[in-house]
C-alpha positions in Angstrom: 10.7 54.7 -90.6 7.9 52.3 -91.0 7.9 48.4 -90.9 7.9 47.4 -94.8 6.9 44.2 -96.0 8.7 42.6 -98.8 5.8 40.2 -99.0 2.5 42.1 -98.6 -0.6 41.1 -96.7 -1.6 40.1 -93.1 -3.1 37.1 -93.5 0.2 35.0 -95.2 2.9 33.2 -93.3 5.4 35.4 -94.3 4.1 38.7 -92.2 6.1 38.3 -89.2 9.1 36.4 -90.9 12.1 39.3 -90.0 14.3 38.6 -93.6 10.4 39.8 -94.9 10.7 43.1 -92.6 12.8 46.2 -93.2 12.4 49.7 -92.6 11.3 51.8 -95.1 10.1 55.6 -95.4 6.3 56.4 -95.5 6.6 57.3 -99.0 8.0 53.9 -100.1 5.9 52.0 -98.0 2.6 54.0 -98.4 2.5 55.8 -101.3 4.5 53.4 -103.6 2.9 50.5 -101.8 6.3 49.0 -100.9 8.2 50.2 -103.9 9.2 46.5 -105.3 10.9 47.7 -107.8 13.7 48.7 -105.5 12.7 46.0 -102.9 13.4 43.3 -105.1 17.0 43.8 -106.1 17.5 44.8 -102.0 16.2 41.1 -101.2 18.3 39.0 -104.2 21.4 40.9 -103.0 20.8 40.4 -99.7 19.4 36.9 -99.3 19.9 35.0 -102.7 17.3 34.5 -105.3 16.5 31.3 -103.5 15.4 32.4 -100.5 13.3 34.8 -102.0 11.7 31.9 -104.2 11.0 30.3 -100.8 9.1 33.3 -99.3 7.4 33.6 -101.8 5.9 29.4 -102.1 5.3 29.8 -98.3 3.2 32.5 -98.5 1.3 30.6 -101.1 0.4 27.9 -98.2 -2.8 28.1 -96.3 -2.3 29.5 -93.0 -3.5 27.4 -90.1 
């Protein structure tokens, strides 16, 4: 199991947020780049569209 990111990229505020973490094969995370077409239904269901709006406007701040 690897550490997937729902919200790619080391440079955004979101990297080491842990409802933006879960484990996720090496094929899903590598080789599918995160697979967000499964991801994204996983994060509504498990957190609420809203909270998933949220992660995604803070990782559109600059980070300082």
């Amino acid at each position: 199991m690897q550490a997937g990111h729902f919200i790619p990229g080391r440079r955004g505020l979101c990297f080491f947020m842990e409802d933006n973490i879960h484990p996720q094969c090496y094929g899903c995370n590598i080789k599918k780049s995160g697979n967000l077409i499964k991801y994204w239904p996983y994060m509504i269901k498990r957190y609420g569209q809203k909270r998933v709006d949220e992660m995604i406007e803070l990782n559109k701040k600059e980070k300082k």
